[in-house]
N, CA and C atoms as an extended XYZ file, in Angstrom:
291
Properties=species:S:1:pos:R:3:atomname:S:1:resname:S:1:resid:I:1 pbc="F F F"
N       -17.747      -13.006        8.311 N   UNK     1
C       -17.182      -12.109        7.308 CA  UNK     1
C       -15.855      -11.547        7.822 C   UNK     1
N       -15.038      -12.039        6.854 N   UNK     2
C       -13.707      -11.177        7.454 CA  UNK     2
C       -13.273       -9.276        6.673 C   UNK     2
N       -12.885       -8.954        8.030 N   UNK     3
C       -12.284       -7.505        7.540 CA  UNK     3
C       -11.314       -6.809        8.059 C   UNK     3
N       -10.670       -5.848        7.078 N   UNK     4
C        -9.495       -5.709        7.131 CA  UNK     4
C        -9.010       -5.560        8.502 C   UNK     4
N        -9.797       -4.756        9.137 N   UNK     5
C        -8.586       -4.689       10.869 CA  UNK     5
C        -8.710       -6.089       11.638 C   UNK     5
N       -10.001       -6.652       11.063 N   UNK     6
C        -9.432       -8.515       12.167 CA  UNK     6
C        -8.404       -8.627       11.281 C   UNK     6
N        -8.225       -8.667       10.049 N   UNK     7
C        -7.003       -9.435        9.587 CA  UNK     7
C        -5.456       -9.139       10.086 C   UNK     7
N        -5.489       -7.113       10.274 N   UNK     8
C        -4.356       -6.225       10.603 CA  UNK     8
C        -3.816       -7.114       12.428 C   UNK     8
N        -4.947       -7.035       12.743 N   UNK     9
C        -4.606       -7.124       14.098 CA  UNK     9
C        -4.049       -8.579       14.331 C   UNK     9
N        -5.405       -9.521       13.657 N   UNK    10
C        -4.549      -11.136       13.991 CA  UNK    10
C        -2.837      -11.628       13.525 C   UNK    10
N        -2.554      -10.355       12.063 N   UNK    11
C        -1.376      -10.215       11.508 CA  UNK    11
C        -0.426       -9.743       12.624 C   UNK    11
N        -0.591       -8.513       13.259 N   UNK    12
C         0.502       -7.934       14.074 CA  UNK    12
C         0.572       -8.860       15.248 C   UNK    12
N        -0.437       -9.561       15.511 N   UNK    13
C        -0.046      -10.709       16.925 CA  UNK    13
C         0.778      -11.669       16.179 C   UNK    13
N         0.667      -12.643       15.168 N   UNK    14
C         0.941      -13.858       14.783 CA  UNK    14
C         2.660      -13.112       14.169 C   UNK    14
N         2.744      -12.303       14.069 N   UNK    15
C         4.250      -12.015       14.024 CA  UNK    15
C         4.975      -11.076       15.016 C   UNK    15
N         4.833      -11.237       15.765 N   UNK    16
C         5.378      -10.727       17.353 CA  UNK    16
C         6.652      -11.856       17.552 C   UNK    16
N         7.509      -11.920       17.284 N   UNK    17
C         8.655      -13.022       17.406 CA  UNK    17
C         8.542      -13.611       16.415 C   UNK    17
N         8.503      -12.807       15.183 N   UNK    18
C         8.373      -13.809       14.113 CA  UNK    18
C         9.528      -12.632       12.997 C   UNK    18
N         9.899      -12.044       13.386 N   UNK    19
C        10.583      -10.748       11.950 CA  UNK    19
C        11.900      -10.265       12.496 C   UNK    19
N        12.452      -11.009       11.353 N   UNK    20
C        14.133      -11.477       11.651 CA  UNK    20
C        14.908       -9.534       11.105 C   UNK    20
N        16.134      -10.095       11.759 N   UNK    21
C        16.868       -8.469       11.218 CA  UNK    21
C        17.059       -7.977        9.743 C   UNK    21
N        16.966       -8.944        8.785 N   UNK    22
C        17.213       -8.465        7.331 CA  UNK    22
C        15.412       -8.080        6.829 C   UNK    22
N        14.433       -7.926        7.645 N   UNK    23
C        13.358       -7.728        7.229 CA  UNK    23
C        13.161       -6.147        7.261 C   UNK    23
N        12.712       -5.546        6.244 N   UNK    24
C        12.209       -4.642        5.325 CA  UNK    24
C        10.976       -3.955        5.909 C   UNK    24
N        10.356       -5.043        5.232 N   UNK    25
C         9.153       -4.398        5.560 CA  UNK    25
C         7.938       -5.317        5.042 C   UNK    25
N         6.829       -5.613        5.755 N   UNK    26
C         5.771       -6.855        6.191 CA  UNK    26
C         4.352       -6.033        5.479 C   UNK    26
N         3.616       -6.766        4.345 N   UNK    27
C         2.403       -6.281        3.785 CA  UNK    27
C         1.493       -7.451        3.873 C   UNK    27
N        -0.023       -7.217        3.663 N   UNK    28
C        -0.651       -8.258        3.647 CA  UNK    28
C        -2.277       -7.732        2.418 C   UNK    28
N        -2.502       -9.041        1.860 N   UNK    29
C        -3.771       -8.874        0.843 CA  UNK    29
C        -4.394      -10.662        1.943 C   UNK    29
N        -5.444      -10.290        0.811 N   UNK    30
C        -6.655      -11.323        1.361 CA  UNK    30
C        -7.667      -11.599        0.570 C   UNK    30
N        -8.023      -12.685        0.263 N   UNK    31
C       -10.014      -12.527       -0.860 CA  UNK    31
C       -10.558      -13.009        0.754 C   UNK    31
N       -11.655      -13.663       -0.180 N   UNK    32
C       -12.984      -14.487        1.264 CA  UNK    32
C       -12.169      -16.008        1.137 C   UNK    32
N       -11.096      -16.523        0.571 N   UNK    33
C       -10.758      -17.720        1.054 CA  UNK    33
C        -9.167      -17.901        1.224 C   UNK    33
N        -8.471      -17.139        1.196 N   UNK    34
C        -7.184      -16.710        0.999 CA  UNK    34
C        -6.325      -15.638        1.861 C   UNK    34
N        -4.823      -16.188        2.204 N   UNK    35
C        -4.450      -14.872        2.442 CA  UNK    35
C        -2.908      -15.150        2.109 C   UNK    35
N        -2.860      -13.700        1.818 N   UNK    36
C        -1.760      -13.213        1.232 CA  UNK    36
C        -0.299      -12.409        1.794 C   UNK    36
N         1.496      -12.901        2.493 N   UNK    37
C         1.861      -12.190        2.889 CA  UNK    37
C         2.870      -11.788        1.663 C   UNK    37
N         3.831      -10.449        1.900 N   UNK    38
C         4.267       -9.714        1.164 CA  UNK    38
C         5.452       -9.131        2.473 C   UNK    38
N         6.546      -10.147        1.642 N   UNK    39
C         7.821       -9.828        3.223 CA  UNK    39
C         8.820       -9.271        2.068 C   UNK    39
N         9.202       -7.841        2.300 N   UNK    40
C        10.818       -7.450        1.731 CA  UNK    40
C        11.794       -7.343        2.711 C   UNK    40
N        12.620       -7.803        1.505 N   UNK    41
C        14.069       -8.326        2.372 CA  UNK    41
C        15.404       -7.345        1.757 C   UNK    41
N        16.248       -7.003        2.887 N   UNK    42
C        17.377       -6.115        2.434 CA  UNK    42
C        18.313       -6.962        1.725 C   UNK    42
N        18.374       -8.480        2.404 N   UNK    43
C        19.335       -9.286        1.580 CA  UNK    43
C        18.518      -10.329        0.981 C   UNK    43
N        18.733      -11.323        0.015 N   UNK    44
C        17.805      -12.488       -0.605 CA  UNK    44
C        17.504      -13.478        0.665 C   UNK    44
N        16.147      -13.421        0.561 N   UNK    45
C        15.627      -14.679        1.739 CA  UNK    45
C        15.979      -16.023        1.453 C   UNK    45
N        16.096      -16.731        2.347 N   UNK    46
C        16.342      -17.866        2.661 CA  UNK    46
C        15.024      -19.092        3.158 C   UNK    46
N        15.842      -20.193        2.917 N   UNK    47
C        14.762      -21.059        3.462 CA  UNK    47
C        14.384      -21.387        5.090 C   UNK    47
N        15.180      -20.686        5.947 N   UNK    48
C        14.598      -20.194        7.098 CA  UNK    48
C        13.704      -18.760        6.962 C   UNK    48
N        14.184      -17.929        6.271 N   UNK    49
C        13.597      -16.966        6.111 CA  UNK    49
C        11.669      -17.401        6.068 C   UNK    49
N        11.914      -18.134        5.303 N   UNK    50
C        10.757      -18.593        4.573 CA  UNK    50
C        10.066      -19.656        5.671 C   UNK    50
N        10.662      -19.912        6.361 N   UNK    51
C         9.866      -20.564        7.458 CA  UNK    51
C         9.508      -19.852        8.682 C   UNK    51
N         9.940      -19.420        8.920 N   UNK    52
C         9.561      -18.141        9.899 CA  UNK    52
C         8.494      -17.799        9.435 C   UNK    52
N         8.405      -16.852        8.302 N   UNK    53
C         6.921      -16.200        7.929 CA  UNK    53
C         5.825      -17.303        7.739 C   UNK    53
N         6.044      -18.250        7.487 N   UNK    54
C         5.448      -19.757        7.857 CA  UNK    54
C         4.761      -19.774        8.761 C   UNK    54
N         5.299      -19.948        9.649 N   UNK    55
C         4.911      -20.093       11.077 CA  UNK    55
C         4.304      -19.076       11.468 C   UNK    55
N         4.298      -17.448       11.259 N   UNK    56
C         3.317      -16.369       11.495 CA  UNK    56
C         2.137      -16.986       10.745 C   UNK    56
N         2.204      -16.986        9.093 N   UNK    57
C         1.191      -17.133        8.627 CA  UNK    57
C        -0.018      -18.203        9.424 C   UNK    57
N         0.497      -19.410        9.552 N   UNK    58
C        -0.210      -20.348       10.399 CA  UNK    58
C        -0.997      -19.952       11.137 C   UNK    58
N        -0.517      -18.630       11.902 N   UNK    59
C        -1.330      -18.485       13.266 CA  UNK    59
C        -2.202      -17.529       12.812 C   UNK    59
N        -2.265      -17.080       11.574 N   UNK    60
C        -3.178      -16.023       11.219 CA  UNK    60
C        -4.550      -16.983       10.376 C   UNK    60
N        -3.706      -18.157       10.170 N   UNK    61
C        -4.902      -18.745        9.636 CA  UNK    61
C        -5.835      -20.052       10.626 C   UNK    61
N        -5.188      -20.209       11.513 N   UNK    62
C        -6.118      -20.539       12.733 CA  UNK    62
C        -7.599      -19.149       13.121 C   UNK    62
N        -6.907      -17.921       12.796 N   UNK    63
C        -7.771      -16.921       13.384 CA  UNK    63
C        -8.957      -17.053       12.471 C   UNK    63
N        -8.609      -17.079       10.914 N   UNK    64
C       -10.111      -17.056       10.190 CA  UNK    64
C        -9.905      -18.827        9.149 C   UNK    64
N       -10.983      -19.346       10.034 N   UNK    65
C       -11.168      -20.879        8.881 CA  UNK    65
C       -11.523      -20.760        7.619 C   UNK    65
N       -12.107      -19.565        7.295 N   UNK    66
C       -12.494      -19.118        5.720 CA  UNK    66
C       -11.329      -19.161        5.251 C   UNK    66
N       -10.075      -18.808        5.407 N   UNK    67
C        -8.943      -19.055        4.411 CA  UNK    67
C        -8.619      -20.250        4.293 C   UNK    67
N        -8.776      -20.449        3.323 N   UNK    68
C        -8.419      -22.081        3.169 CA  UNK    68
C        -7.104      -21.981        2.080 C   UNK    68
N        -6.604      -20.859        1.764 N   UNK    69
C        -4.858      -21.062        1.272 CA  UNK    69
C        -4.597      -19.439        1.409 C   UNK    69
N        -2.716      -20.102        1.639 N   UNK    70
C        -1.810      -19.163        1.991 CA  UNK    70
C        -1.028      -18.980        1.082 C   UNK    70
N        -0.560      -17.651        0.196 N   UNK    71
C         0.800      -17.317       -0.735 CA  UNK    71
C         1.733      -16.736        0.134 C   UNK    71
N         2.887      -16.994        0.173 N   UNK    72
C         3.930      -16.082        1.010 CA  UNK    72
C         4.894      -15.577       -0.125 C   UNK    72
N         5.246      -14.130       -0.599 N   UNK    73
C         5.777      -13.849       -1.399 CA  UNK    73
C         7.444      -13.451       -0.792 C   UNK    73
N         8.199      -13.427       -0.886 N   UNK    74
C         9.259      -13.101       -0.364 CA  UNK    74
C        10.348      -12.464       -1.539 C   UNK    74
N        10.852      -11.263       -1.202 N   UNK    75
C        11.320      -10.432       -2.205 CA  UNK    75
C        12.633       -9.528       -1.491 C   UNK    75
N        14.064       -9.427       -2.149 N   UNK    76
C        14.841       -8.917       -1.736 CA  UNK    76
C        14.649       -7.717       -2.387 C   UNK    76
N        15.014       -6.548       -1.858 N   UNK    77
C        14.391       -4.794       -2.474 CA  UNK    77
C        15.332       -4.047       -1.436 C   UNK    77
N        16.206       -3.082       -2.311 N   UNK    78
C        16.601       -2.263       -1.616 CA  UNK    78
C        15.804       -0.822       -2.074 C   UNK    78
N        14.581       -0.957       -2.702 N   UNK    79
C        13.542        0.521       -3.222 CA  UNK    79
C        13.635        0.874       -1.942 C   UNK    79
N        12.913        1.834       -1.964 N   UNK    80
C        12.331        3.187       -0.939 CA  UNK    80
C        11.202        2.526       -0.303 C   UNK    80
N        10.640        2.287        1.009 N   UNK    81
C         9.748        1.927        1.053 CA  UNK    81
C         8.112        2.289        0.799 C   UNK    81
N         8.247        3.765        0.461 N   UNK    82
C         7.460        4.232       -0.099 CA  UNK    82
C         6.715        3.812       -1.094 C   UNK    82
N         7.698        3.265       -1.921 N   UNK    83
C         7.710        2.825       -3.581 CA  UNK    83
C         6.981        1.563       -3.227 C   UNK    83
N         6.941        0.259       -2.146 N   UNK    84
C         6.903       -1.234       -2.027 CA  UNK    84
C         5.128       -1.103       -2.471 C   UNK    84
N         4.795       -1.822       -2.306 N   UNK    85
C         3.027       -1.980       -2.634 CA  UNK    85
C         2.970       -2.727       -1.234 C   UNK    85
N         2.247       -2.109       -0.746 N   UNK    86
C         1.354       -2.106        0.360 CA  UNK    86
C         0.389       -3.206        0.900 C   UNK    86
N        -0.339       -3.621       -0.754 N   UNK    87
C        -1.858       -4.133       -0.743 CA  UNK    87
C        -2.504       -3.484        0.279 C   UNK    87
N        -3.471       -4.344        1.034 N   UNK    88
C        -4.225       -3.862        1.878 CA  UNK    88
C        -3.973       -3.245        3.150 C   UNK    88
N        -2.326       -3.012        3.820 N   UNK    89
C        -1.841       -2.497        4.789 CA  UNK    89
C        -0.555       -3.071        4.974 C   UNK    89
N         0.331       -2.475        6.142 N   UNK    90
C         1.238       -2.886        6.138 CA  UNK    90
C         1.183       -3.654        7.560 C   UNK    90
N         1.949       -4.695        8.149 N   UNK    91
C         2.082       -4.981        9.033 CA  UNK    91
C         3.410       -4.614        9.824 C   UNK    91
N         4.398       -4.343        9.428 N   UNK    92
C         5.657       -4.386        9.741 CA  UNK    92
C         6.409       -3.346        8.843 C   UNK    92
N         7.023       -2.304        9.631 N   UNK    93
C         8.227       -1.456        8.474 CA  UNK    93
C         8.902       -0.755        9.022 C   UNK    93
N        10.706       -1.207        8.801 N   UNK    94
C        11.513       -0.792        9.805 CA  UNK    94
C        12.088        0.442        9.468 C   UNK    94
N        12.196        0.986       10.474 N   UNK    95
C        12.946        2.071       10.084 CA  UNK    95
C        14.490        2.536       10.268 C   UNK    95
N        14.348        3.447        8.991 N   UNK    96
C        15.840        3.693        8.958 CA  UNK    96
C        16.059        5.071        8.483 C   UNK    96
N        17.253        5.517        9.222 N   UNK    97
C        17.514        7.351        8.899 CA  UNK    97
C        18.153        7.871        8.063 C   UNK    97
């Protein structure tokens, strides 16, 4: 059975060298076969962009074999981060003064 802090935690390892400088801020959802990331971007992502979070995702789905698919949403947002949706936690959120 997966739950939310294995997911938080296998998330914050599998992107440790994975979250480039135009990144925002890193969310994540999940069912029992799925998982879900949620990357905002200060400028429009790219198709490296998009491979990078790739390559995190991967390693999060080695951690649980129950996911058997990955959505990666990728979204340029200059909102508040307050305002972003969350889903089930955040993994990543940079700050700024």
């Amino acid at each position: 059975m997966v739950n939310n802090t294995d997911v938080k935690l296998s998330a914050n390892r599998a992107f440790l060298g994975h979250i480039t400088s135009n990144v925002r801020a890193i969310a994540f959802d999940y069912t029992t076969n799925s998982v879900f990331i949620y990357a905002y971007y200060d400028t429009e992502p790219t198709e490296d962009d998009y491979e990078i979070i790739d390559c995190a995702v991967t390693e999060i789905l080695a951690d649980f074999p129950d996911f058997q698919s990955q959505e990666i949403i990728l979204t340029q947002t200059n909102a508040p981060i307050d305002t972003l949706n969350s889903y089930k936690g955040w993994i990543f959120i940079k700050y700024k003064a």
